[in-house]
N, C-alpha and C positions, 0 to 999 in steps of 0.2 A: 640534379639527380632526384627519383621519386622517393619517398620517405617511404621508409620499412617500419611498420611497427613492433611492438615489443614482442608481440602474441604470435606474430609472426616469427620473425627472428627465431625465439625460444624451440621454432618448430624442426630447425635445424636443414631446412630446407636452403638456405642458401650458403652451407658452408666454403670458404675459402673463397669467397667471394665479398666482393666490395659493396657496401649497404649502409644508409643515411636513419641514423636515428633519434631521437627528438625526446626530452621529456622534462621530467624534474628530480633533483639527483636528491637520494635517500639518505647514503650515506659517503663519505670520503674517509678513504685510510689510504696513509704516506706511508712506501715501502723504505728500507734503507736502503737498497737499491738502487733507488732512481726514481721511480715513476709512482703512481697512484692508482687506487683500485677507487673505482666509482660504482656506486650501486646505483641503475636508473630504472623508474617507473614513469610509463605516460599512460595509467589507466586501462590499458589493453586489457591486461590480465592480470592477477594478486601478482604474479612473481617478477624480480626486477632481473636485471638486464646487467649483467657485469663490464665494465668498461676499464680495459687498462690504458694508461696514459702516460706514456713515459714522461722523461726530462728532456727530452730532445725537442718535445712539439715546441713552438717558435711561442707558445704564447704562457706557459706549463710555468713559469715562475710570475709572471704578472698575475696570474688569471685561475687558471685551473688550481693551484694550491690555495685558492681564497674559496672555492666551492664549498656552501655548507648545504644542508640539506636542505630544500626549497629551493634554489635557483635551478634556473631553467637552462639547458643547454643544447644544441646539435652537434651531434660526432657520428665523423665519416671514417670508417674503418672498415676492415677485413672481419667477417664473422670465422670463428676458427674454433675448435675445440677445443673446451678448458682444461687445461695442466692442471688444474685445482681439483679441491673439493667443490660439495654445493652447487656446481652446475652444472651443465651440459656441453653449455657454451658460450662464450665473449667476443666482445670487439676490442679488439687492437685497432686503438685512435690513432687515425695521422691528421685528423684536424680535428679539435673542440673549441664550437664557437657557442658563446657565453651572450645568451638574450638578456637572461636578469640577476643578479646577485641577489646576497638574501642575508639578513642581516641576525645571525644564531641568537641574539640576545633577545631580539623580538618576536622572532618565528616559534611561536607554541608549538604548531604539532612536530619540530624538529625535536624534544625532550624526548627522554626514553619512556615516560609515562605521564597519560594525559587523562582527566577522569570523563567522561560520558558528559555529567554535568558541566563542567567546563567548556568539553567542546560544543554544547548550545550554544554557548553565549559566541562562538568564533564560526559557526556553521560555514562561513564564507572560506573555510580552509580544511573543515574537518576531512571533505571526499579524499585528500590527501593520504589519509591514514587507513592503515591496512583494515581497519572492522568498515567504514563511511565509504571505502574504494568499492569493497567487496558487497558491501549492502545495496550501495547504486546498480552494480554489475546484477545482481539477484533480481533488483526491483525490477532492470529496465527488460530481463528476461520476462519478467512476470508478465508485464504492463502487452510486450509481442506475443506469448504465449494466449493472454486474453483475447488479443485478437484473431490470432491462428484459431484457437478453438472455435469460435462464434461465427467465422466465415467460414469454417473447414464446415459448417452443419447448416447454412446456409441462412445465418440471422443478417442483420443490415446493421451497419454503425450508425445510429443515430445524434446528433448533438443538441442537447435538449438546453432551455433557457435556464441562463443565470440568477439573471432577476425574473421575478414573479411575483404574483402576488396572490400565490396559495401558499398554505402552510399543510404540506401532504400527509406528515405526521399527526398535523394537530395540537402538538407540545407548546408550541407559541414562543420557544426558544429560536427565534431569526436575528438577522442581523439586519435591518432597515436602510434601504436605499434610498439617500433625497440630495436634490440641491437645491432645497430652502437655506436658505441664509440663517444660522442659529440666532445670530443677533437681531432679526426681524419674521420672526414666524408668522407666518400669515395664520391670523382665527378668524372662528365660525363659530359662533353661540359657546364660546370659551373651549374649543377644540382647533388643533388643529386642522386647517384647511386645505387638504392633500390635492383638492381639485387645483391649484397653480401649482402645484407638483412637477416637474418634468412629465411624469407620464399619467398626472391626473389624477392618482388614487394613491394610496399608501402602498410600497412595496419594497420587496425585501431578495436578500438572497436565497436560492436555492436552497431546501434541505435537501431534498431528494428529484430526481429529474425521473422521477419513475411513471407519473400522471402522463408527462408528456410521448415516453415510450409507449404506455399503453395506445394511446392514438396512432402510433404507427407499425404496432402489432395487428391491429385492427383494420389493419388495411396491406399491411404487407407479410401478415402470419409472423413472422421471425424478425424482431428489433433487438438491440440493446445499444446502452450508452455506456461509456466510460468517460466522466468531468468530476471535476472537482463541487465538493457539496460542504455547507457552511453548518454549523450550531453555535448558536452564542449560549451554550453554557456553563457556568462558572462553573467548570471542575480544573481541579489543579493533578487528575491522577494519574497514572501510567497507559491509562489504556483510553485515554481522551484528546482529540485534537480542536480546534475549531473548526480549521480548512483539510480537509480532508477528500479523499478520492473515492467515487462508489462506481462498479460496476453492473451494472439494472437492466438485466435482459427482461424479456417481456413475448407469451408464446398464446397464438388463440388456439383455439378449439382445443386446449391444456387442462387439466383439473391437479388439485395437489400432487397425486402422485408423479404426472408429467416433471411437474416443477422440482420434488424431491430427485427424481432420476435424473434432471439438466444438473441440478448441485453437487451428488456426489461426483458423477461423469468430472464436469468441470473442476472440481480440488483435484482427484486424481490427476486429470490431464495436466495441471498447475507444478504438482510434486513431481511430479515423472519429468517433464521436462527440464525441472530446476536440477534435479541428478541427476539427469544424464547430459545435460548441456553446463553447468556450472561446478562439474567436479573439486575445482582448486577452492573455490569461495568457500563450498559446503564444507570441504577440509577442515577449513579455516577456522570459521565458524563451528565445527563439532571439537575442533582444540582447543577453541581460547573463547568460545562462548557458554554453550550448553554441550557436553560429553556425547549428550543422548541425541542429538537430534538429527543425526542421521538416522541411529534405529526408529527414532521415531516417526520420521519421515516414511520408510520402507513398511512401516509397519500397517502406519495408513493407507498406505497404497495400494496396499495386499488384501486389506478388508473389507468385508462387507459390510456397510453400515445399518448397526441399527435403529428401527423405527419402532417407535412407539407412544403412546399418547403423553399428553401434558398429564392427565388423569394418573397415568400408570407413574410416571416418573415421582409426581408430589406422592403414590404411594411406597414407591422403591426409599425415596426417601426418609420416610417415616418411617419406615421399618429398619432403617439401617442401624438407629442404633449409634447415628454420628450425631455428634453437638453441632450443629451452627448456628451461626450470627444472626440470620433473617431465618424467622420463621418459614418454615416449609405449609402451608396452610393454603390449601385448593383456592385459588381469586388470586394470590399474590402474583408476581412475577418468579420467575426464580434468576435469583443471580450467580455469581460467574463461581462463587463457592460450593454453590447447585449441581452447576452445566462442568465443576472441574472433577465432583466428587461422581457424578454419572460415566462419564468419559474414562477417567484413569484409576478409579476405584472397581464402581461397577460391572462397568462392561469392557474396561481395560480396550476399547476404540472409540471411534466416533459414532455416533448418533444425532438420528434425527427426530427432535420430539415437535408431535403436530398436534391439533385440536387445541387450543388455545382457549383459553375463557375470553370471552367477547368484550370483556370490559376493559381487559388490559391490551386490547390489540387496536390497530387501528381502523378509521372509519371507511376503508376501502376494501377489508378481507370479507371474503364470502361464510353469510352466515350458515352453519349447520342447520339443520333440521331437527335439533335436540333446545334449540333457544335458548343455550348457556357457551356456545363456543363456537369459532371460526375456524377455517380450514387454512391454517397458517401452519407454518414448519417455521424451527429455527437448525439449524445445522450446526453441532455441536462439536468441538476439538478439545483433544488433552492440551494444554497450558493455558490457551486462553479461553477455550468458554464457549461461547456464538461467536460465527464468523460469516453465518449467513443468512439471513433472516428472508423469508417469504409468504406467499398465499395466491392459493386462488381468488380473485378478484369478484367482487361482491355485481353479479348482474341485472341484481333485481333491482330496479330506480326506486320502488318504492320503499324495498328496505334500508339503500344506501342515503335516501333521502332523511328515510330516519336514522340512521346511523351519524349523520353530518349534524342533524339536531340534537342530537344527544349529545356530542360532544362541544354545544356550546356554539357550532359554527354557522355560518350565512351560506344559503346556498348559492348566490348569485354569483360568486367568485369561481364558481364550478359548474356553471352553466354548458360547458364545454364538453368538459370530460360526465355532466349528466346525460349530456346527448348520444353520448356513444352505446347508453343504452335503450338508445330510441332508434338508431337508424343501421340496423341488421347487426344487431347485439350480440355476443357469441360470448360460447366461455372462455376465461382467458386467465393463466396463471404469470406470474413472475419472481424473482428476489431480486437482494442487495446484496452483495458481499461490500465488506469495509476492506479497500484496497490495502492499506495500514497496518489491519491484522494482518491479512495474510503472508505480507511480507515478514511479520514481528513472526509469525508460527513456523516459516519454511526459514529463518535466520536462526531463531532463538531468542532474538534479543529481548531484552525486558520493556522497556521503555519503546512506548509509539514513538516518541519524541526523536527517536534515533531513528526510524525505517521513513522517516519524509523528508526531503531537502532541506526546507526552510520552516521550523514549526511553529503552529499558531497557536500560542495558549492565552487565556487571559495574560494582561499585562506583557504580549509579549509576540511581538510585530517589528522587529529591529532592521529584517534584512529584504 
């Protein structure tokens, strides 16, 4: 018989009818009656599946009365409409057969309460529980919705390399890929000798796959990637992972404002689809996460974002009259206590602040015509800050050449991507959204640590 899922079932489409369904059981309560009430989820959907079970089934005192929460079972029954509260609808079992027992003493997330932090250390079981079920459900909408959008407008899925051996940002914060033998490093005038290297030089993980998008923007007008992208730095905070997911379209004959118009377009298209296709999760989440975030969701949705310079914002700031931690002072960066007081103070939506000081931004943004700032956007949200960082791309070789020495780097490692402004060179803009926030912004949740499957922090690579 073909297995019905939960999401299905729930839909009430097969009532009084015979249907096989599959999952791992939530909860068990013994009627005095006779029989037993099973609550089952298989990840379909937040809501579980009520299963009655009487005393009659042939296996219901061996087996079904040792059901604790975590084992796995299939039962074949009549879907019928619940006598009860709480649902819609049930199956009345004539057969439950029992894949895996589960043992209550060990089974964590079967307790009634389990903290965030704890469930790290167990990740291999958290998706079980109703916040980890419903965050997967979100994310994996996001992760199709990314793609929907960028094909529906006719970009190209790009997969851009892992390893490399540019540091796109410049920070110097990678993660080093070798199979030298640690116990026999081969040297060279008291260095490492990366030429018997696997691949003959020193290289590392991906920060950003965005160098490599641009090559096939350049040739195909409309790319982006979606991979995973590395930082080895030692933060231990909420809003930091190592291994992480970036999304890096990449548009020629684009200039800033191109690229601001692809960014709001694509959050909106992101929100709208997560409410109107994940209504139960979002539920969820606006009860027993954050209150507000469904208004805050619809709120964004509805807006029009504003724009306005890096210039104007370090002055909004100064004028406001608010204490903060990091100086507000034109050259700095601004941080997230900046981008949360502009956002949900001042303009009470989102915002895109562009014109960058040149010294804080990186060595591929195009520089202004003022010789203190580049034509970068960040894209600004209430609770977390940036979520999307970009710029029109720097097409002059001469001054990207100086930009690359300025900050310290070789240009022979970018021989590649120097070329692209030698052979029918165009304008070309792009960003990065950090896949991670934007799950944490359209959840509520606090902790990055909770919107990725398996998290990479320092010290902390378990699964």
């Amino acid at each position: 018989m073909k297995r019905t899922y939960i999401a299905e079932a729930l839909g009430g489409e097969n009532i009084d009818k015979e249907i096989l369904v599959k999952g791992w059981v939530r909860t068990r309560r013994d009627s005095k009656g006779g029989f037993s009430f099973i609550e089952l989820n298989d990840g379909s959907c937040f809501r579980n599946l009520q299963i009655i079970a009487d005393a009659d089934l042939e296996n219901y005192q061996q087996e079904v009365i040792k059901l604790f929460p975590g084992s796995s079972i299939s039962v074949r029954g009549v879907l019928v409409k619940s006598q009860g509260g709480g649902q819609s609808v049930e199956v009345k079992a004539d057969e439950v057969k029992v894949y895996g027992f589960c043992n209550p003493d060990e089974y964590a997330v079967g307790k009634q309460r389990v903290s965030f932090e704890r469930l790290r250390e167990i990740a291999h079981i958290r998706v079980r529980t109703n916040t980890f079920g419903a965050v997967t459900r979100v994310r994996n909408k996001l992760a199709k919705a990314t793609h929907d959008f960028f094909q529906e407008r006719g970009f190209y899925y790009i997969n851009t390399p892992i390893i490399t051996v540019n540091d796109c940002e410049g920070a110097g914060e990678m993660f080093r890929v070798t199979t030298l033998d640690p116990a026999a490093i081969p040297k060279s005038e008291g260095n490492v000798d990366y030429s018997q290297d696997f691949f003959g030089k020193e290289s590392f993980l991906t920060v950003s796959g965005q160098l490599g998008v641009e090559c096939f923007a350049c040739g195909l007008s409309n790319a982006y990637t979606f991979g995973p992208t590395f930082r080895a730095e030692n933060s231990n905070t909420s809003r930091h992972l190592a291994e992480f997911w970036m999304i890096e379209p990449e548009m020629a004959f684009a200039d800033l404002a191109d690229d601001a118009d692809l960014a709001e377009e694509y959050i909106k298209y992101l929100i709208t689809t997560v409410l109107d296709e994940c209504a139960e999760d979002m539920d969820f989440f606006n009860k027993r996460i954050d209150k507000t975030i469904l208004q805050t969701l619809s709120h964004v949705k509805e807006s029009e974002f504003v724009r306005i310079s890096y210039t104007d914002a370090i002055d909004i700031l100064n004028k406001s009259g608010q204490k903060f931690e990091y100086e507000t002072v034109w050259g700095n960066d601004l941080q997230t206590e900046h981008e949360r007081f502009l956002t949900e103070n001042e303009f009470k939506k989102p915002i895109i602040v562009t014109d960058y000081p040149r010294e804080i931004k990186a060595f591929y943004m195009k520089q202004n015509d003022d010789g203190k700032t580049v034509a970068a956007m960040d894209v600004l949200v209430p609770r977390i800050g940036e979520i999307i960082g970009g710029s029109q791309r720097e097409d002059d070789l001469q001054k990207l050449d100086s930009r690359i020495k300025e900050q310290g780097m070789e240009l022979e490692p970018y021989w590649w991507y120097r070329e692209l402004r030698e052979f029918g060179n165009v304008p070309h803009a792009g960003f990065g959204l950090g896949f991670e926030r934007m799950v944490q912004f359209v959840t509520g949740m606090d902790n990055i640590r909770d919107v990725i499957p398996f998290p990479r922090t320092p010290r902390s690579a378990d699964f």
